[in-house]
N, C-alpha and C positions, 0 to 999 in steps of 0.2 A: 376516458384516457386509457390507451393501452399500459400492459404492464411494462415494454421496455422504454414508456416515455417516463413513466415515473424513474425506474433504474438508473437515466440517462441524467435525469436532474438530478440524484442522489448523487450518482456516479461523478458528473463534472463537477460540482459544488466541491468535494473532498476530491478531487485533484488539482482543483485549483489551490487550494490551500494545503497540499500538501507540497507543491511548487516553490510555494511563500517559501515554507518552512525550510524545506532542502539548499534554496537559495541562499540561505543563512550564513550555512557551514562556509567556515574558510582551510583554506590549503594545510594551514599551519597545522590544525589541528585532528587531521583527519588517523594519524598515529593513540590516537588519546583517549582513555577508557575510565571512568568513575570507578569502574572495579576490576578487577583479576577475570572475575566472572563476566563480564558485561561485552558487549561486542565491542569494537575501537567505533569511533564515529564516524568514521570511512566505512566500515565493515556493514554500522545500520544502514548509513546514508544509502549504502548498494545495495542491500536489503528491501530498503523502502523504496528504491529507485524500479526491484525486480519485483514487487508485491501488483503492477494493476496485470503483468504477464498473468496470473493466476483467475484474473477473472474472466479472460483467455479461455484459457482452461475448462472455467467451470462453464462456460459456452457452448465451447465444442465437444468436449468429452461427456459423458454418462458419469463417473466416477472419476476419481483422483486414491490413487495408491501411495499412500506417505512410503513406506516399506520400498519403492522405487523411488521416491523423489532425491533429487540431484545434492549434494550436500550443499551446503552455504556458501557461497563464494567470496573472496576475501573481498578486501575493497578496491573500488575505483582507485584510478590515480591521482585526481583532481577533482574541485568540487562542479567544471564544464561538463566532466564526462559523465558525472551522477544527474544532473540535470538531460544532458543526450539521453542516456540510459532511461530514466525515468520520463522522458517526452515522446520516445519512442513507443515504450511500453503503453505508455498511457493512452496514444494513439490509438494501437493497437486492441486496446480493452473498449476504449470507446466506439471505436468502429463493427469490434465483436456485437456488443451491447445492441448497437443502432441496428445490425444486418437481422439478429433475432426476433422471432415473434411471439408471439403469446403461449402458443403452444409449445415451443421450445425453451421458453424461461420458466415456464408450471411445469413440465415433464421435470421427472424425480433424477436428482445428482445424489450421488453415493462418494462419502469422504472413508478411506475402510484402511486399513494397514494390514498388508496381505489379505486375507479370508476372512480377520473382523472386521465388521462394518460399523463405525466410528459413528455415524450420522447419514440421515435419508431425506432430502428434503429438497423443495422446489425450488431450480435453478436459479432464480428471482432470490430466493431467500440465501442459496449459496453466494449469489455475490455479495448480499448486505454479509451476512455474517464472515464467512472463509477468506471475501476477497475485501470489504472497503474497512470493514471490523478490525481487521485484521492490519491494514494496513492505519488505521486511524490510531490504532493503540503503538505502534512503532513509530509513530509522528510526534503520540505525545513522550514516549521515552526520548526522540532526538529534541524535543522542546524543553525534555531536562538536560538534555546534555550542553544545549546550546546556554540556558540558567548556569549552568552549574560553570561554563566557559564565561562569563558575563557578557555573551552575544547578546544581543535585544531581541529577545522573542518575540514574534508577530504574531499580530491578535487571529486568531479561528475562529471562533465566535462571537466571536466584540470583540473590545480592544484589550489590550494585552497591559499587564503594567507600564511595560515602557511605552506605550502609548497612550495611556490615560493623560491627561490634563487636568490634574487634582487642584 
């Protein structure tokens, strides 16, 4: 098995179930934040909607420059246009994924902010870690968010309490 067949199954597996999860979010609440600190729920949702663009990214570029990267951007308007958002992107990362080949997912990506170089490591390994890592751990803070709303969190890797049959 090539290495982007593997990346491919890793990659679809956590966007399908990162779909589940954003599907969740309702309109009402997309203003609403557990803390002062914390994004609003809109703000992750767009967050997570923008995170498989980066795997993008670590595709096509050599490196990634934090010191340049774009600031945060606020939230979607609805929870349609985070699911667009997030279908398109996804799209787009998985078609990155599929068009690469072996030697381009093992040649070395560089994560560096300005002139320090942060991490060095094989484009295969930048997308687990930078690009599905990353957005998996943002999946599970909106799956506290959607708890902590008393939405029904859907199961990721089984079922989820509100879906158990105890």
């Amino acid at each position: 098995m090539d290495v982007a067949a593997v990346a491919l199954g890793d990659l679809d597996h956590e966007l399908r179930r990162t779909r589940t999860a954003l599907e969740r979010i309702r309109d009402e609440h997309l203003d609403w934040r557990p803390h002062a600190k914390s994004y609003t729920l809109g703000g992750l949702a767009t967050h997570i909607a923008n995170l498989p663009s980066r795997i993008v990214g670590i595709v096509q570029a050599t490196d990634f420059d934090l010191a340049q990267a774009p600031p945060n951007l606020g939230g979607d308007a609805d929870r349609a246009a985070v699911l667009e958002r997030f279908d398109a992107n996804a799209r787009a990362a998985r078609d990155a994924v599929a068009a690469a080949d072996d030697a381009m997912l093992t040649a070395t990506w560089t994560l560096r902010h300005g002139d320090r170089v942060l991490a060095k490591m094989p484009r295969a390994a930048a997308i687990r870690t930078h690009g599905l890592s990353h957005l998996i751990h943002h999946r599970a803070q909106l799956t506290v968010y959607l708890r902590l709303l008393d939405i029904p969190v859907p199961g990721l890797y089984g079922p989820s309490a509100d879906e158990r049959r105890d």
